[in-house]
N, CA, C and O atoms as a CHARMM CRD file, in Angstrom:
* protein
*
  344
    1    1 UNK  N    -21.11900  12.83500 -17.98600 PROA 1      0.00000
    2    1 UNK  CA   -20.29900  11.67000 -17.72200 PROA 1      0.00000
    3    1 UNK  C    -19.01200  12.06100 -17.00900 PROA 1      0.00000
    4    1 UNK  O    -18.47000  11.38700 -16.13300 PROA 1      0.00000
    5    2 UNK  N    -18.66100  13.02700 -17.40300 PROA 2      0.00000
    6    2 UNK  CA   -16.59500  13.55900 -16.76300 PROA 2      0.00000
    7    2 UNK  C    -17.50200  14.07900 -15.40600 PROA 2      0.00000
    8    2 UNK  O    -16.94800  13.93900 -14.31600 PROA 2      0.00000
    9    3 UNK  N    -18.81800  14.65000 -15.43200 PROA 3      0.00000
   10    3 UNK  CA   -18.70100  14.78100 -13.86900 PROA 3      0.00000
   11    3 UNK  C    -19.04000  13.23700 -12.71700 PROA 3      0.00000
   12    3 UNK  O    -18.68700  13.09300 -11.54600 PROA 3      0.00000
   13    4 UNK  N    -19.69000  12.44800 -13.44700 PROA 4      0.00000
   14    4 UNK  CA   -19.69600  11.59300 -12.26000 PROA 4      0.00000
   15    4 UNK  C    -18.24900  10.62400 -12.71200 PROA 4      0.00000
   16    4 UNK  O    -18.06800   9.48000 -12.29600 PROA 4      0.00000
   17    5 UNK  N    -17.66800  11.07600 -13.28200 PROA 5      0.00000
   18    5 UNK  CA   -16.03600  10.03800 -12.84100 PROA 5      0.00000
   19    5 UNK  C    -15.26100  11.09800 -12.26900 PROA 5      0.00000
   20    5 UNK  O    -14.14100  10.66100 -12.00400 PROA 5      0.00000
   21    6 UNK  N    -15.39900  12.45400 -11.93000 PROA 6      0.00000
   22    6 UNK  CA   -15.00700  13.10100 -10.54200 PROA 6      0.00000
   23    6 UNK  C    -15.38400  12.69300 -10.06900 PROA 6      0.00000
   24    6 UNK  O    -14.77400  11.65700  -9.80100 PROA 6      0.00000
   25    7 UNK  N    -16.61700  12.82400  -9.41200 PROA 7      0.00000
   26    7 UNK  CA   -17.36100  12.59800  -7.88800 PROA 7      0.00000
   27    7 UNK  C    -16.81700  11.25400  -7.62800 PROA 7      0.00000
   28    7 UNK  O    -16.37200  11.07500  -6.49400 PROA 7      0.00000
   29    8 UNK  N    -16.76800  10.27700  -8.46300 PROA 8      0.00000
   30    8 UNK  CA   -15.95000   8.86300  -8.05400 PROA 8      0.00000
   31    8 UNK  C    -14.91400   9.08800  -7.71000 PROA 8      0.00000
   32    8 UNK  O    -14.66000   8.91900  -6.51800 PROA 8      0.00000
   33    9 UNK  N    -13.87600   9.56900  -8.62300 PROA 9      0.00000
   34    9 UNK  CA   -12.76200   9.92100  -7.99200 PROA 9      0.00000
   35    9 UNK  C    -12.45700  10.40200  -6.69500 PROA 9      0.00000
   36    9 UNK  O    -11.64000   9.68100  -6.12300 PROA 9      0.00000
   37   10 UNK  N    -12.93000  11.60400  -5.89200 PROA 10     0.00000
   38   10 UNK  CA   -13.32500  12.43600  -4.73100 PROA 10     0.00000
   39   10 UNK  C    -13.34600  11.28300  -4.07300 PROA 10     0.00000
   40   10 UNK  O    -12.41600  10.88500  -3.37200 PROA 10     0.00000
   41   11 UNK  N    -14.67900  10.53000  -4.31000 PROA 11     0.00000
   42   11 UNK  CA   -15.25600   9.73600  -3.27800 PROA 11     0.00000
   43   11 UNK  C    -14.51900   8.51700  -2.59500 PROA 11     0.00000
   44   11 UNK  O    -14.68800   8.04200  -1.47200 PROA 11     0.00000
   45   12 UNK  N    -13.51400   8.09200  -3.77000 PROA 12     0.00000
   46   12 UNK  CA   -12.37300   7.21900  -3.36000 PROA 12     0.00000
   47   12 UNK  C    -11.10900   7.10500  -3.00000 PROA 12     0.00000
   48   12 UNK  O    -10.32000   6.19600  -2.74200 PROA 12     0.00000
   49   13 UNK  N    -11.11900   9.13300  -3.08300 PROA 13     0.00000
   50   13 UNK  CA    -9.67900   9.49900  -2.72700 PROA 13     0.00000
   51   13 UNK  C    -10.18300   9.89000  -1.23800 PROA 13     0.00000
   52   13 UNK  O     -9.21400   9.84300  -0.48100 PROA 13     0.00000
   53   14 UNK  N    -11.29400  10.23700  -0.60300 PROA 14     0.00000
   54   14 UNK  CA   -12.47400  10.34200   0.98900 PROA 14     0.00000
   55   14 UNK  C    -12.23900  12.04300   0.72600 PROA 14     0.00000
   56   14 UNK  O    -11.56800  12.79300   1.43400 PROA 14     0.00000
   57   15 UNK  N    -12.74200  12.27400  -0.08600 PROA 15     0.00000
   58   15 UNK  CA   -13.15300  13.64100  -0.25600 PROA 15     0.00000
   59   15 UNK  C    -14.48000  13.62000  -0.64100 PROA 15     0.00000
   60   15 UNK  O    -14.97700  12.69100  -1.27800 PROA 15     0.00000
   61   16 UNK  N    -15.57100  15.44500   0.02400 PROA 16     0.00000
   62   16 UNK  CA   -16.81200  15.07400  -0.48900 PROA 16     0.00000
   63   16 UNK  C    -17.33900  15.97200  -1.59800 PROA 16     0.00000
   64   16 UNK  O    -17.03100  17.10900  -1.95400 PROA 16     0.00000
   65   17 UNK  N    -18.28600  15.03900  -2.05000 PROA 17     0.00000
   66   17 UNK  CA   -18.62900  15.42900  -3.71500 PROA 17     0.00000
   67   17 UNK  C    -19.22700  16.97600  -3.84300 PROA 17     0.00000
   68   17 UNK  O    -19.64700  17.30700  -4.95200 PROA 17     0.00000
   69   18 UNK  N    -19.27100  17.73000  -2.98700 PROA 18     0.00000
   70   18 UNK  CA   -20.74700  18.86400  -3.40600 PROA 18     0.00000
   71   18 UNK  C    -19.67900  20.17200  -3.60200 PROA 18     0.00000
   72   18 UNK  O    -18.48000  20.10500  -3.33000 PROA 18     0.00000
   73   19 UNK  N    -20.30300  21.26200  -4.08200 PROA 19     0.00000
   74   19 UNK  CA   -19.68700  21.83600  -4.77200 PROA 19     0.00000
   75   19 UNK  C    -19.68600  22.27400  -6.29900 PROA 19     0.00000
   76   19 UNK  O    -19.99200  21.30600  -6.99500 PROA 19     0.00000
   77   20 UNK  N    -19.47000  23.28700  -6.96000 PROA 20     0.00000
   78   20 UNK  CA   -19.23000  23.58600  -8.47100 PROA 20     0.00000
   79   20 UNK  C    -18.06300  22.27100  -8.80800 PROA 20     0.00000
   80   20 UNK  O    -17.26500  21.61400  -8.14000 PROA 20     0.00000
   81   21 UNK  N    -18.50200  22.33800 -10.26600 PROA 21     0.00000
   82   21 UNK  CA   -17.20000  21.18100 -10.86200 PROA 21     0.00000
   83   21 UNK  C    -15.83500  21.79200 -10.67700 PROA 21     0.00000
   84   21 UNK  O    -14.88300  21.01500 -10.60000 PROA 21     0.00000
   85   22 UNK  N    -15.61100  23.18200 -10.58900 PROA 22     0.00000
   86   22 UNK  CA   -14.52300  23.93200 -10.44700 PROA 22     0.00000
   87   22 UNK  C    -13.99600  24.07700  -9.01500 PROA 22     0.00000
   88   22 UNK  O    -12.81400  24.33500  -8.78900 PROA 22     0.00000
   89   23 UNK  N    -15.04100  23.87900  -7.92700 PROA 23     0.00000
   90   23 UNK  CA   -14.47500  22.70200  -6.90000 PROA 23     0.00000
   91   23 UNK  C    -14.26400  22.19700  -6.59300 PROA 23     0.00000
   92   23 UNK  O    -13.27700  22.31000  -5.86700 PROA 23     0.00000
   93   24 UNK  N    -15.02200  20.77700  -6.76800 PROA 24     0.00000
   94   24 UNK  CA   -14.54700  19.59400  -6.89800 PROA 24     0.00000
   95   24 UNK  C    -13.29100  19.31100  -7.32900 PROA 24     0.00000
   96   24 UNK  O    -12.52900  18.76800  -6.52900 PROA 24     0.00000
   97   25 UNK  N    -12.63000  19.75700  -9.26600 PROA 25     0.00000
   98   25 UNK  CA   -11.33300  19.46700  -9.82500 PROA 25     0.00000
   99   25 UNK  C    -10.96900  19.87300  -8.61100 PROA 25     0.00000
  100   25 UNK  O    -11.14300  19.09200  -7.67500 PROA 25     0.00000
  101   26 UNK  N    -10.28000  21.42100  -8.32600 PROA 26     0.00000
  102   26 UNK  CA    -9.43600  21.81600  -7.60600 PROA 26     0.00000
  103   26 UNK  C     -9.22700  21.19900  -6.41500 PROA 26     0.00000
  104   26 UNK  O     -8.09400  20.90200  -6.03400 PROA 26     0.00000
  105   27 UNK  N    -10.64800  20.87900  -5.51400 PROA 27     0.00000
  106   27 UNK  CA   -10.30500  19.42400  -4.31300 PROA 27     0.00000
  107   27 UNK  C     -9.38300  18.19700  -4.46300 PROA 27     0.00000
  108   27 UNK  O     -8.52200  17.70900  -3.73100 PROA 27     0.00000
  109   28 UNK  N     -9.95200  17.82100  -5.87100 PROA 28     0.00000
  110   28 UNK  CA    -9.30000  16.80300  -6.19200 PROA 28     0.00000
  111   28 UNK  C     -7.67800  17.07600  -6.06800 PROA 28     0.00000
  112   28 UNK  O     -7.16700  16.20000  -5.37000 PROA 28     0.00000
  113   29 UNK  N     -7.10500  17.65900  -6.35800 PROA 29     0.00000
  114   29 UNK  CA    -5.54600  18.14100  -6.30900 PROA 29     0.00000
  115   29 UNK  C     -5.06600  18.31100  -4.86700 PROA 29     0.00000
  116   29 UNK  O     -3.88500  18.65600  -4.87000 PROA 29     0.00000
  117   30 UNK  N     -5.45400  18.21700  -3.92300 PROA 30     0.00000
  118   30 UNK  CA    -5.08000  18.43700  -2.33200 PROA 30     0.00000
  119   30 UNK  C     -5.06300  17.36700  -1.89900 PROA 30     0.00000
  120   30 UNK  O     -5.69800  16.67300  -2.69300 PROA 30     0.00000
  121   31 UNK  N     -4.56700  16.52800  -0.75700 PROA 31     0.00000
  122   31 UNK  CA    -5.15400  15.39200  -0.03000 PROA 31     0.00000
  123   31 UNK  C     -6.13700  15.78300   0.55400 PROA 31     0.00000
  124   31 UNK  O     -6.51600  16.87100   0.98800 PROA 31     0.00000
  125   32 UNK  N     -6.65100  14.45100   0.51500 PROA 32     0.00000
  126   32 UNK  CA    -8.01600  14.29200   1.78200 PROA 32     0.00000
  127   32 UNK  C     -7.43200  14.14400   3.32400 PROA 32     0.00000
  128   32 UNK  O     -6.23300  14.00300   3.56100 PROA 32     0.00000
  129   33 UNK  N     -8.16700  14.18300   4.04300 PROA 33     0.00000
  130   33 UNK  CA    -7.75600  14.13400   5.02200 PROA 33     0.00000
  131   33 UNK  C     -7.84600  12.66500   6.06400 PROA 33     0.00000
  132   33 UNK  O     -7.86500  12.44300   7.27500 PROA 33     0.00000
  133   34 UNK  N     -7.89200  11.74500   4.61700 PROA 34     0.00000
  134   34 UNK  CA    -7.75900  10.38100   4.89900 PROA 34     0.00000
  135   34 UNK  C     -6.64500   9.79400   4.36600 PROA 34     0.00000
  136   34 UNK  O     -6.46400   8.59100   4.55600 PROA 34     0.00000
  137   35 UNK  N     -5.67900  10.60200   3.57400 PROA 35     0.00000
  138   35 UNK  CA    -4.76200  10.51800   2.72900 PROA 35     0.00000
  139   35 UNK  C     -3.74500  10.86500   3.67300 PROA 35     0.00000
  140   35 UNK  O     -2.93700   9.99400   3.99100 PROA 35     0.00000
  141   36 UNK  N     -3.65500  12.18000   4.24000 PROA 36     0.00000
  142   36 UNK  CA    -3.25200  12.92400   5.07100 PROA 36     0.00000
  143   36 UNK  C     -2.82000  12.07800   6.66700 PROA 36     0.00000
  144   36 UNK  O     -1.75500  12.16000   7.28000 PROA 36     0.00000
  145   37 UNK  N     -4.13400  11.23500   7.04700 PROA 37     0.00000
  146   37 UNK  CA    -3.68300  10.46100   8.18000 PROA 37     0.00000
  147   37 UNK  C     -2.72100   9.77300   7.77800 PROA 37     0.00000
  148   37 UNK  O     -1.54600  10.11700   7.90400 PROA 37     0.00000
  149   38 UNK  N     -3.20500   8.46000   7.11600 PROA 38     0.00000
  150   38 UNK  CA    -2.52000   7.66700   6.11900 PROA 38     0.00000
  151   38 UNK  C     -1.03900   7.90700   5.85300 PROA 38     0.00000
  152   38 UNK  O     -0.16000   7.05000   5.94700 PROA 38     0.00000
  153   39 UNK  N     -0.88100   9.15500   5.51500 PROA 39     0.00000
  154   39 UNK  CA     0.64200   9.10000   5.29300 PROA 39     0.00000
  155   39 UNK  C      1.41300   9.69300   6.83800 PROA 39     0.00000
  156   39 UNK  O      2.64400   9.69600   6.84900 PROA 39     0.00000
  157   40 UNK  N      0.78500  10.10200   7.89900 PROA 40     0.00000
  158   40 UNK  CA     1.21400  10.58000   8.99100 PROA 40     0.00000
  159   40 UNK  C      1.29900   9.17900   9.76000 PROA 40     0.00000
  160   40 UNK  O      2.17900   8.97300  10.59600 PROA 40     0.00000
  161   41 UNK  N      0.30400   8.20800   9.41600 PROA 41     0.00000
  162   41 UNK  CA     0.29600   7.02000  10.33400 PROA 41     0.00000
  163   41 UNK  C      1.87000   6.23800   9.63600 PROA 41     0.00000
  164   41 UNK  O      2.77000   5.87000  10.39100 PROA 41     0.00000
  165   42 UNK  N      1.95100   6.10000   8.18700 PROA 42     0.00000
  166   42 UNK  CA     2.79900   5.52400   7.77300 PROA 42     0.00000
  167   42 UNK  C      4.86600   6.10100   8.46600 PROA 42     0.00000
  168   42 UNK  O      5.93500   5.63300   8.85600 PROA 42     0.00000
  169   43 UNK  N      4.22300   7.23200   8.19500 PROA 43     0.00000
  170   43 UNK  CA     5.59900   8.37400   8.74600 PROA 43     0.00000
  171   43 UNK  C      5.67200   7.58400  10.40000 PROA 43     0.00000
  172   43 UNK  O      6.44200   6.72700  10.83300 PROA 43     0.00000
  173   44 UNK  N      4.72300   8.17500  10.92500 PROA 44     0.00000
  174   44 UNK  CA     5.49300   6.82900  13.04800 PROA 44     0.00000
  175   44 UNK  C      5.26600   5.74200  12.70600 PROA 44     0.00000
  176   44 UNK  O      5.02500   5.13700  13.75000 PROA 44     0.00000
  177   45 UNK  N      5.14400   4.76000  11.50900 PROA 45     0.00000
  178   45 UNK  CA     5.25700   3.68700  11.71900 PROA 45     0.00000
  179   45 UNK  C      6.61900   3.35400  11.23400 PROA 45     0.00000
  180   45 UNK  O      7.30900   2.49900  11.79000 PROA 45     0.00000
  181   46 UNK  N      7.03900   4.08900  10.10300 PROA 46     0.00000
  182   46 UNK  CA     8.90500   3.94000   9.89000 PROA 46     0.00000
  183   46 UNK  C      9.55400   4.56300  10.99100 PROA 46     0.00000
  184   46 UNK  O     10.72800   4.31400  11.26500 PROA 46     0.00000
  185   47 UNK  N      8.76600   5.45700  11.71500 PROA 47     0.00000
  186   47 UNK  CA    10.20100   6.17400  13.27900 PROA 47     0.00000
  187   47 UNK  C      9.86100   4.92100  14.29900 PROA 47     0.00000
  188   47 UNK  O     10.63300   4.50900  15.16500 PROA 47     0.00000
  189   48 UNK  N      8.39300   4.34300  13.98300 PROA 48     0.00000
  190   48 UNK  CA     8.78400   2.86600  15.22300 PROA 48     0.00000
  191   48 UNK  C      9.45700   1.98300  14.95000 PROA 48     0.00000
  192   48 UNK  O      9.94600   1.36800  15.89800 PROA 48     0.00000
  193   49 UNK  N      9.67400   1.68000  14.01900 PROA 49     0.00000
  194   49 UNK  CA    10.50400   0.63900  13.01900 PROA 49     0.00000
  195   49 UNK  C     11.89900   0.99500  13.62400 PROA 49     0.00000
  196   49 UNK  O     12.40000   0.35100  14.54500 PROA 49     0.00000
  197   50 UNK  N     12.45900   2.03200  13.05200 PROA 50     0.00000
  198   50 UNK  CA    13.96300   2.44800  13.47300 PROA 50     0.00000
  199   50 UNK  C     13.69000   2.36800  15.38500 PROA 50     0.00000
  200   50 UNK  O     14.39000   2.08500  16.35600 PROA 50     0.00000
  201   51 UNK  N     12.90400   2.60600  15.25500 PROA 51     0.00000
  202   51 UNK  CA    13.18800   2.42700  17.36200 PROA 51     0.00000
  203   51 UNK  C     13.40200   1.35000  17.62300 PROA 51     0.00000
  204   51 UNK  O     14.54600   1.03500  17.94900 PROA 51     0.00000
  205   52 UNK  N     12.32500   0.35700  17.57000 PROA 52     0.00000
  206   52 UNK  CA    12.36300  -0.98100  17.27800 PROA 52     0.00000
  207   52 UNK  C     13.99000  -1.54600  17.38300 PROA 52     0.00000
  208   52 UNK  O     14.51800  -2.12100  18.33400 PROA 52     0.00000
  209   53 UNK  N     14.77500  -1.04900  15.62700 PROA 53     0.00000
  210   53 UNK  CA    16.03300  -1.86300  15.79900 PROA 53     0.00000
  211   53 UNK  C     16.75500  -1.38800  16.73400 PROA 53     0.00000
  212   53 UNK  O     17.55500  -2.19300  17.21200 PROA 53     0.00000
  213   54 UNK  N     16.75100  -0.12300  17.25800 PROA 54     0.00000
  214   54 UNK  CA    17.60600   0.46300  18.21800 PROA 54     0.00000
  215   54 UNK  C     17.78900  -0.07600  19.37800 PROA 54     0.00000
  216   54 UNK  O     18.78700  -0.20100  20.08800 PROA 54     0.00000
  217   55 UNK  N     16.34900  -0.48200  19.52200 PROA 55     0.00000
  218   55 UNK  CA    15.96400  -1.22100  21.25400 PROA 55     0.00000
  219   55 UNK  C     16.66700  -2.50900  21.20100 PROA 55     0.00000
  220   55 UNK  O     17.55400  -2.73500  22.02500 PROA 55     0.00000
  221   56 UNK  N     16.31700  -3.47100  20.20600 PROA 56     0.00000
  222   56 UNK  CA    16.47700  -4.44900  19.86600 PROA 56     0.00000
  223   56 UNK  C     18.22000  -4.73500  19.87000 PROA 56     0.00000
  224   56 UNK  O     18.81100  -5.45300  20.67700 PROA 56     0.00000
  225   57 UNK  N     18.85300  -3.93800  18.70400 PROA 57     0.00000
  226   57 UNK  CA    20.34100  -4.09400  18.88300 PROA 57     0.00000
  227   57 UNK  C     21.27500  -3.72700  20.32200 PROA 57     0.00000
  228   57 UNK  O     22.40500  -4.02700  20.70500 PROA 57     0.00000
  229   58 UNK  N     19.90200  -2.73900  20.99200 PROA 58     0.00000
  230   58 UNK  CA    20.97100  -2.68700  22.36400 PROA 58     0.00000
  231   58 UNK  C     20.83900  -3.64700  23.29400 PROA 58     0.00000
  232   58 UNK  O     21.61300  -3.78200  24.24200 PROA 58     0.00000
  233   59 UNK  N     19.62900  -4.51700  23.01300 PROA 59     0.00000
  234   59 UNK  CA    19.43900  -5.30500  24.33000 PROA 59     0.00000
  235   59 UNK  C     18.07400  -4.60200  24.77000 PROA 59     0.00000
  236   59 UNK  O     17.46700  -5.37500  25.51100 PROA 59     0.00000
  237   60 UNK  N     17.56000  -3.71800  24.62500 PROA 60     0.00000
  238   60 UNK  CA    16.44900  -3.13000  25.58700 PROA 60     0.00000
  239   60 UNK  C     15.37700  -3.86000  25.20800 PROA 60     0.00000
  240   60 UNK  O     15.22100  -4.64800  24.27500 PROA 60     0.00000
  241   61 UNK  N     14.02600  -3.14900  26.83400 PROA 61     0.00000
  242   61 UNK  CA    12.75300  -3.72200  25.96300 PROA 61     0.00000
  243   61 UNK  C     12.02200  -3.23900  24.87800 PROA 61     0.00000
  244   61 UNK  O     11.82600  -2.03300  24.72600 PROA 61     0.00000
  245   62 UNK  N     11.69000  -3.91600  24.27000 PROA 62     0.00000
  246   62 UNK  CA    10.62600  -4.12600  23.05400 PROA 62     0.00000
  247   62 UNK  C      9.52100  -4.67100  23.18200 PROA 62     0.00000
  248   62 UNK  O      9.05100  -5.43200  22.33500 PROA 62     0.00000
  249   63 UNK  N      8.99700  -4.38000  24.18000 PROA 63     0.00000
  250   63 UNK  CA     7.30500  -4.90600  23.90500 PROA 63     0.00000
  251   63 UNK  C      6.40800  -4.02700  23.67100 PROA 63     0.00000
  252   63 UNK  O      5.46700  -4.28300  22.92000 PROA 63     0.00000
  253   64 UNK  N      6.57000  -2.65200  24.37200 PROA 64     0.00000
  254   64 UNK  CA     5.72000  -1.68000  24.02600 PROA 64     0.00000
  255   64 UNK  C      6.31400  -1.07800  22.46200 PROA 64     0.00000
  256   64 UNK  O      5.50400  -0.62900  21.65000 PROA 64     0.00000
  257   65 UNK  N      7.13400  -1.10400  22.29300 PROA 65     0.00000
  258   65 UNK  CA     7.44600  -0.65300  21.09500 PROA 65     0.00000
  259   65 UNK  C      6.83500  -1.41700  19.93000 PROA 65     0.00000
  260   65 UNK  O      6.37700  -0.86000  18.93300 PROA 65     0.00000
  261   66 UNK  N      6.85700  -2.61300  20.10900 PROA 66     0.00000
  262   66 UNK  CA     6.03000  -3.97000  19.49300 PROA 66     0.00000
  263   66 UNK  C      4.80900  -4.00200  19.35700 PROA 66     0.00000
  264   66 UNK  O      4.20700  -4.27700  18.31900 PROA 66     0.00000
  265   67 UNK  N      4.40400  -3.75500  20.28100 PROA 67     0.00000
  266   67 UNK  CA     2.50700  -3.73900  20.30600 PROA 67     0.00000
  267   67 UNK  C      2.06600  -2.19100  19.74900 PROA 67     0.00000
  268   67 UNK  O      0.93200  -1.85300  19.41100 PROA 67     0.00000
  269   68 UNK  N      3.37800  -1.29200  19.75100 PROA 68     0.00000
  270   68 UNK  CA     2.33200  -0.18000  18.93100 PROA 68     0.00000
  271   68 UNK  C      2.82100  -0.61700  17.48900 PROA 68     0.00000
  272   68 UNK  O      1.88500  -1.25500  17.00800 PROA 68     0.00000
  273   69 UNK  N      3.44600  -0.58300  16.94800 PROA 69     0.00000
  274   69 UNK  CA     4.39600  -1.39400  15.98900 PROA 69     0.00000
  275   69 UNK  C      2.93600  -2.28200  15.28900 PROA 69     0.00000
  276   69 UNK  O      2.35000  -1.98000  14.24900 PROA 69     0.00000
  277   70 UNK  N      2.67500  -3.21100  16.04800 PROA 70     0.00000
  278   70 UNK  CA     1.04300  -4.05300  15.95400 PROA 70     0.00000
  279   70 UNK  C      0.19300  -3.21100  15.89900 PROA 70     0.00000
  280   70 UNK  O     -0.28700  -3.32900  14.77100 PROA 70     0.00000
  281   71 UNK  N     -0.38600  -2.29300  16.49500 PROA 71     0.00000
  282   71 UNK  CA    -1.67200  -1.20700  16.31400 PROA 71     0.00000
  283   71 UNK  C     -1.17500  -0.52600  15.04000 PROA 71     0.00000
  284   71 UNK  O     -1.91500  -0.79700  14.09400 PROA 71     0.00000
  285   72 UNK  N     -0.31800   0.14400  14.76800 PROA 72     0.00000
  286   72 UNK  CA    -0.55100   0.79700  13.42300 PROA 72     0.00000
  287   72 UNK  C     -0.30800   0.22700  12.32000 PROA 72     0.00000
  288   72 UNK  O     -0.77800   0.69000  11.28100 PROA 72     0.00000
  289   73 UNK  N      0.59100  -1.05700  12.32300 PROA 73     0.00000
  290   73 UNK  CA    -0.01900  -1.88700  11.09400 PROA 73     0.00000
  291   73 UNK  C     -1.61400  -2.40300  11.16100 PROA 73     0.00000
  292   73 UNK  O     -2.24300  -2.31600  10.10600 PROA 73     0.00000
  293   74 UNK  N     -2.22100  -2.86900  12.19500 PROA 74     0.00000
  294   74 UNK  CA    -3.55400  -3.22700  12.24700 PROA 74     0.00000
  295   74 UNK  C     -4.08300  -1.90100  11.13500 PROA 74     0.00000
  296   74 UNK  O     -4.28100  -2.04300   9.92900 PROA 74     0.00000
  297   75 UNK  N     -4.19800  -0.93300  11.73300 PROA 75     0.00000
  298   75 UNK  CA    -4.59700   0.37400  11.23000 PROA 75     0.00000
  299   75 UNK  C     -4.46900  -0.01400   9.95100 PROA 75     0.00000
  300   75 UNK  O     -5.29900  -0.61500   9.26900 PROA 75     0.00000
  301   76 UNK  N     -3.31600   0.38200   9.63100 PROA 76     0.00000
  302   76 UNK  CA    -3.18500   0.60400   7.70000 PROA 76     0.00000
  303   76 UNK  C     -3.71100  -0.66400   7.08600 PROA 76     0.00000
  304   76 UNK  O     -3.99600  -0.58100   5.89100 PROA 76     0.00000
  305   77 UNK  N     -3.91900  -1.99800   7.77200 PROA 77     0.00000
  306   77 UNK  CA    -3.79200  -3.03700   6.72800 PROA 77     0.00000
  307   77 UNK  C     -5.82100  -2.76800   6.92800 PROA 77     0.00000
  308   77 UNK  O     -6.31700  -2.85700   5.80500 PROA 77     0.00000
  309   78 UNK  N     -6.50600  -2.59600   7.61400 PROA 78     0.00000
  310   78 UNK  CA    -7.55300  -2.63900   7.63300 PROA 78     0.00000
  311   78 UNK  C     -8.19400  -1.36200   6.86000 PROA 78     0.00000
  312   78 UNK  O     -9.36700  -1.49600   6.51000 PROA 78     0.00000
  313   79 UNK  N     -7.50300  -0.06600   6.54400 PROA 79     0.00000
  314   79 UNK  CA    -8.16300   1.08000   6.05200 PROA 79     0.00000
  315   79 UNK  C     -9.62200   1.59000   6.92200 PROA 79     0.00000
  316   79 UNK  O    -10.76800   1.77000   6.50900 PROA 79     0.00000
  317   80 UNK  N     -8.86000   1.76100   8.65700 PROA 80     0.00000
  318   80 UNK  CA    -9.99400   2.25200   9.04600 PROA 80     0.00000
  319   80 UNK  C     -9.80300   3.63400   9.92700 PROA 80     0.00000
  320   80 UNK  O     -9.78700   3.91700  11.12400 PROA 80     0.00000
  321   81 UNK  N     -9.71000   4.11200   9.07600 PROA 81     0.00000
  322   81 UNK  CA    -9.08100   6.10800   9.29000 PROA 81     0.00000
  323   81 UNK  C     -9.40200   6.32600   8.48400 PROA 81     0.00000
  324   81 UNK  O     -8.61600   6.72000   7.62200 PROA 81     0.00000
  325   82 UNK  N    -11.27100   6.17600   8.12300 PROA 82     0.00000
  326   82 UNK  CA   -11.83100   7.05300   7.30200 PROA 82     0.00000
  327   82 UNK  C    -11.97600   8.46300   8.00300 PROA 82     0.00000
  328   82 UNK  O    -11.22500   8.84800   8.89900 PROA 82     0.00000
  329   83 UNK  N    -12.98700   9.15300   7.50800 PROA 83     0.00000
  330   83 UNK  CA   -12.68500  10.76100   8.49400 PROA 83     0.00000
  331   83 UNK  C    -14.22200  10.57700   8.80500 PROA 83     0.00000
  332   83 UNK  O    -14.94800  10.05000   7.96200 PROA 83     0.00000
  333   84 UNK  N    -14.69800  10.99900   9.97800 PROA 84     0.00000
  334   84 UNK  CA   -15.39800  10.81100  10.84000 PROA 84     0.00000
  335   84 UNK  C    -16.47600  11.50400  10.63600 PROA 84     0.00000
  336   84 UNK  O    -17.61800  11.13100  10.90100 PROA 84     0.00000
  337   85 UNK  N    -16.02800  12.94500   9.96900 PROA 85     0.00000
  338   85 UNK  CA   -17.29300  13.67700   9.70400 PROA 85     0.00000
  339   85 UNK  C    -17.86700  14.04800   8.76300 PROA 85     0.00000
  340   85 UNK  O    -17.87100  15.16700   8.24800 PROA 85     0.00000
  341   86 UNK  N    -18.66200  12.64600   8.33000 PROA 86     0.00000
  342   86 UNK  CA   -19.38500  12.85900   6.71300 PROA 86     0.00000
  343   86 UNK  C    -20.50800  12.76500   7.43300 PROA 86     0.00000
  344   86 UNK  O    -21.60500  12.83800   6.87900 PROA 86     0.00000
């Protein structure tokens, strides 16, 4: 039973299940590398944010800054930066 509520775990953190159980735990403790995007996508989406007001309070344009601003929220709100090679 404690091993298939790892492999769940793994499987919902986008890590993969195979391996000794003494792999798996220890996987479990690292990010995945869906975790890993995830927080790299979140990281340029707060440095577009601050650009954003910068542009904005000086007067400049903001549209390209806007529409990526739009693509990486699309990104995060949809959860589709699973990892590619399962």
């Amino acid at each position: 039973m404690e091993a298939q509520r790892l492999s769940t775990e793994l499987l919902i953190r986008g890590h993969t299940t195979y391996g000794s159980y003494h792999q798996r735990f220890m996987r479990l403790r690292m990010p995945s590398p869906y975790e890993i995007n995830r927080r790299n996508l979140r990281r340029s989406l707060d440095f577009l944010l601050d650009r954003y007001m910068n542009l904005f309070i000086s007067g400049g344009d903001t549209r390209y800054v806007r529409s990526e601003i739009l693509a990486h929220h699309r990104i995060l709100k949809t959860d589709s930066v699973l990892p590619r090679n399962r």
